[in-house]
TIVEX-6158 format. One record per residue (C-alpha): residue number from 1; chain; x, y, z. Coordinates in steps of 0.05 Angstrom, whole numbers, plus 32768, in hexadecimal, padded with zeros to 4 digits. Layout:
BEGIN
> NUM; A; X; Y; Z
...
***
This chain:
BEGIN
> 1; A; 81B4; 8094; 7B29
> 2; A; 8184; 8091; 7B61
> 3; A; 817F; 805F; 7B92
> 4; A; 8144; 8037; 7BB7
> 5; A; 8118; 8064; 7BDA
> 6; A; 813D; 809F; 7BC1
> 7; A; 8178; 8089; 7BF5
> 8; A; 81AF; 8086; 7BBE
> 9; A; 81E0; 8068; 7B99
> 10; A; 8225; 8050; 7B9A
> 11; A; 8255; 8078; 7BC7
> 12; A; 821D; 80A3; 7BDC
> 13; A; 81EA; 806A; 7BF1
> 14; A; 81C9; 8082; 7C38
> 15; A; 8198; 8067; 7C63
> 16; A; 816C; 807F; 7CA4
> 17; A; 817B; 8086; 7CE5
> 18; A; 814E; 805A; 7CFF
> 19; A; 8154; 8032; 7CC1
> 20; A; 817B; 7FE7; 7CD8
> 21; A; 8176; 7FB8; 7C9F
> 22; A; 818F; 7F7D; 7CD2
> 23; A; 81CB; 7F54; 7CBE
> 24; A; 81EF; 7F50; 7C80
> 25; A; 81D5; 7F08; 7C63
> 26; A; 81DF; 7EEE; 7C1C
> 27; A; 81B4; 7EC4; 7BF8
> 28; A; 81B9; 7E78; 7BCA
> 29; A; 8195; 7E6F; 7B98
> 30; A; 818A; 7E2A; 7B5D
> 31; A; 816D; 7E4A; 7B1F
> 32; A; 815C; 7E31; 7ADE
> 33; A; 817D; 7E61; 7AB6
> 34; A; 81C4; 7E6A; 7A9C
> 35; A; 81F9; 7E77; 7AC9
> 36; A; 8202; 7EB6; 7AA7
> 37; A; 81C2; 7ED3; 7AAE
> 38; A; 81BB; 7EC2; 7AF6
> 39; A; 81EA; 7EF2; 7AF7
> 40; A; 81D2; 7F21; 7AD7
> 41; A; 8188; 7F19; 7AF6
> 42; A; 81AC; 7F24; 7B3B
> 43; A; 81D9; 7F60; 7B26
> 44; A; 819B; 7F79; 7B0F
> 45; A; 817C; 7F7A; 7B4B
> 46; A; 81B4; 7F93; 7B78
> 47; A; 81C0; 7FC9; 7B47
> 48; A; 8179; 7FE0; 7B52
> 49; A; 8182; 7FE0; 7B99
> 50; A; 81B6; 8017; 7B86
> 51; A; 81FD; 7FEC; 7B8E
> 52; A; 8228; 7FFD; 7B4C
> 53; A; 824F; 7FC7; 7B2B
> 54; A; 8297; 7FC2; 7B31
> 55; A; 82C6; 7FC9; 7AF7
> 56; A; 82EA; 7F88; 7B04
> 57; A; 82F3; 7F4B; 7AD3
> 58; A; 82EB; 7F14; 7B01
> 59; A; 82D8; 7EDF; 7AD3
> 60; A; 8318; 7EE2; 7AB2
> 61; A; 833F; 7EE2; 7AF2
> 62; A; 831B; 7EA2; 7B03
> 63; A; 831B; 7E7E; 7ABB
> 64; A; 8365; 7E88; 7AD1
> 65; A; 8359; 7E5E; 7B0E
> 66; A; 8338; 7E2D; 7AED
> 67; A; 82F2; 7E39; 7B11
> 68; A; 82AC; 7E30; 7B05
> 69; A; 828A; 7E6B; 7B13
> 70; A; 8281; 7EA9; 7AF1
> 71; A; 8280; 7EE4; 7B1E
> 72; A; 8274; 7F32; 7B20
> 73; A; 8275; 7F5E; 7B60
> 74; A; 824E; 7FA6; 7B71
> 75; A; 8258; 7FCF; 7BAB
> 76; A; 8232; 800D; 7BCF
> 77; A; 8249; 8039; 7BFF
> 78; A; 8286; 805E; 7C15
> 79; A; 82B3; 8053; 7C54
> 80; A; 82CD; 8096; 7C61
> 81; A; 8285; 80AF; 7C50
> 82; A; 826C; 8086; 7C80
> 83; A; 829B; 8091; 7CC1
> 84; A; 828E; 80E2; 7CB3
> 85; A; 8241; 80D8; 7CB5
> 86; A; 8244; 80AD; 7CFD
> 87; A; 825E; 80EA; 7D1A
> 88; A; 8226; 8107; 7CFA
> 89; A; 81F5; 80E3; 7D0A
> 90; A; 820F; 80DE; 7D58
> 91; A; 820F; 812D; 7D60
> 92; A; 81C5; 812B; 7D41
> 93; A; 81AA; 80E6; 7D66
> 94; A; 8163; 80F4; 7D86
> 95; A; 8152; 8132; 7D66
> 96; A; 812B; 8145; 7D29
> 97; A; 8162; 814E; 7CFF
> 98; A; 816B; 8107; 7CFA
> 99; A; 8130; 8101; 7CC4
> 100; A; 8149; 812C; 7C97
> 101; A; 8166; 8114; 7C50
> 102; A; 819D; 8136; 7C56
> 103; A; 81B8; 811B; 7CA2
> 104; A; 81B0; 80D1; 7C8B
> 105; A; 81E5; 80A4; 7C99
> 106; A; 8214; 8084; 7C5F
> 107; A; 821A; 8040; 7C4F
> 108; A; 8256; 8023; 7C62
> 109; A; 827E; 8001; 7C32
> 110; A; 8266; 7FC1; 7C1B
> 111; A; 8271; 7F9B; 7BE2
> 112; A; 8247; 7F57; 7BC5
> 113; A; 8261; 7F24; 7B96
> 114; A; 8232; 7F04; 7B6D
> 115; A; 824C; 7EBD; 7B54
> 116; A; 8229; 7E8E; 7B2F
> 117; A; 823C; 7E42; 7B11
> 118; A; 8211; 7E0E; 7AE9
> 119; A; 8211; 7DCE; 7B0A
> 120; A; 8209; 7D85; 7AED
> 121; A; 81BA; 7D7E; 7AE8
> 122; A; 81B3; 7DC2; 7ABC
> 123; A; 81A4; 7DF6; 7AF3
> 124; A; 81CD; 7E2C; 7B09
> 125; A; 81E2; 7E3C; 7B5A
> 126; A; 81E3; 7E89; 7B5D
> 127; A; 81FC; 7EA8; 7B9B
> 128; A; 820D; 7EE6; 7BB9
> 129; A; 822F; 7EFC; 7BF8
> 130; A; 8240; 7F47; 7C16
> 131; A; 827E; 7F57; 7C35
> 132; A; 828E; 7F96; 7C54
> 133; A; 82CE; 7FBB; 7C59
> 134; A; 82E9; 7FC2; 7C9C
> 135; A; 82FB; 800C; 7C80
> 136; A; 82BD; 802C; 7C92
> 137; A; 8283; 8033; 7CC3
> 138; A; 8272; 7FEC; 7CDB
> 139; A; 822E; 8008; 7CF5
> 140; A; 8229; 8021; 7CB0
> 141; A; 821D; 7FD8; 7C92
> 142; A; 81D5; 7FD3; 7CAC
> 143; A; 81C5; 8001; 7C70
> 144; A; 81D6; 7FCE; 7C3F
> 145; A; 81BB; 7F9B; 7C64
> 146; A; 8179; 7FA8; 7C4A
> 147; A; 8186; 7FBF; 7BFD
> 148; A; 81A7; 7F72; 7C02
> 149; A; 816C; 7F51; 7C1D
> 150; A; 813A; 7F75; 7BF1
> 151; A; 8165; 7F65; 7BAE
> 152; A; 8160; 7F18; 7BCA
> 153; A; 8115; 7F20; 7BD2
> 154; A; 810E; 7F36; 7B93
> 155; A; 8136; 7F08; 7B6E
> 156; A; 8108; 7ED3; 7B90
> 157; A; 80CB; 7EF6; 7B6F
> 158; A; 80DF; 7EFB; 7B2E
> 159; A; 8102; 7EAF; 7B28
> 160; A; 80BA; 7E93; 7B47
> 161; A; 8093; 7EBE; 7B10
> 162; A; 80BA; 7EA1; 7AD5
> 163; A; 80C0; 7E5F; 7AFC
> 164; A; 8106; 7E5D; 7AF5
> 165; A; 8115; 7E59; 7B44
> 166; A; 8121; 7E10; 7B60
> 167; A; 8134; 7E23; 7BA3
> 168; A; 814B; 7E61; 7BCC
> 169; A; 816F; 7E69; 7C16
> 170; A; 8188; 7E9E; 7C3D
> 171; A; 81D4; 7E98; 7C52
> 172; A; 81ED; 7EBC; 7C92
> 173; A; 8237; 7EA0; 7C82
> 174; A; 825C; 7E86; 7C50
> 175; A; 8291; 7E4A; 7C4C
> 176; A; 82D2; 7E64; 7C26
> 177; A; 82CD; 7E26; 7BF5
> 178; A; 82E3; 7E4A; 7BBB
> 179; A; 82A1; 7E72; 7BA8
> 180; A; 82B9; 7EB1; 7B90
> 181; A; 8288; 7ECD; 7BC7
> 182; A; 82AC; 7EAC; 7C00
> 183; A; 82DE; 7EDE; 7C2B
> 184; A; 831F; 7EBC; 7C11
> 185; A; 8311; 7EC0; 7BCA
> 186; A; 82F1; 7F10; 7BD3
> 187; A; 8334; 7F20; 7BF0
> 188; A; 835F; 7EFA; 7BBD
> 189; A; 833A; 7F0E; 7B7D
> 190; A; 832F; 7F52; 7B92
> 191; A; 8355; 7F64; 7BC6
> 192; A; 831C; 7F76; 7BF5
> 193; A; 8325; 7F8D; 7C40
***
């Protein structure tokens, strides 16, 4: 599947040189719309931005907790990937090589959970956080910085067009109070590092 901009997907996601997509950020969102289709609205988008969805059940692991939320998780890049193309991409630094498809850096990798709940006046809080692994390149997060931001921008489009968006921020942390997209629960539901 190809990604955005014809960058990739998945394990083989790149990005430019010069490309720096800033800081990894997640977003918050209030929605009037399921809890469930939040979800899949925002999976939706990061998928387009070329993360692939994990194979994980997370929804009965938390039903098992006794939680809220309904969760699902997609990653993109590749952390051995990654730390081979910054040796790359240091031998090649300042010459024209470096614009070249095939000399892009990988994406280091960096997975999102996606986590939605309904709360008590009928809309639903849908959030989603990246986390990288501390396996790869950490240079080599700035290329999903980006893909993350855009698939927040657009999420914000298409809840304003069918008017389904009450509110929207950005979040440059986030609290471990049991959201599945908090640190704590990433590492204890799927064993993330």
């Amino acid at each position: 599947m190809p990604g955005r901009r014809g960058l990739g997907a998945g394990r083989e996601a790149r990005f430019h040189a010069l490309e720096r997509g800033g800081v990894l950020k997640g977003a918050r969102f209030i929605l009037r719309r399921p809890a469930t289709d939040a979800i899949a609205l925002a999976v939706g988008h990061l998928v387009a931005e070329g993360f692939v969805v994990r194979d994980d059940d997370l929804d009965a692991r938390l039903r098992e907790v006794g939680s809220p939320w309904l969760a699902r998780a997609v990653e993109i890049g590749d952390a051995t990937g990654s730390w081979a193309r910054l040796r790359l991409a240091d031998l090649i630094e300042d010459t024209p090589l470096m614009f070249f498809d095939r000399f892009q850096r990988r994406i280091a990798l960096t997975l999102v959970m996606v986590a939605a709940r309904e709360l008590p006046d009928g809309t639903t809080e849908l959030v989603f956080y990246p986390h990288t692994s501390g396996k790869g390149d950490p240079e080599g997060a700035f290329g999903a910085a980006s893909r993350v931001r855009d698939s927040a921008k657009s999420i914000v489009e298409a809840c304003t067009a069918d008017r389904s968006l009450v509110s929207h921020e950005t979040m440059s942390g986030i609290r471990n109070d049991g959201s599945p997209a908090s640190q704590q629960m990433v590492r204890e539901l799927l064993g993330w590092r």
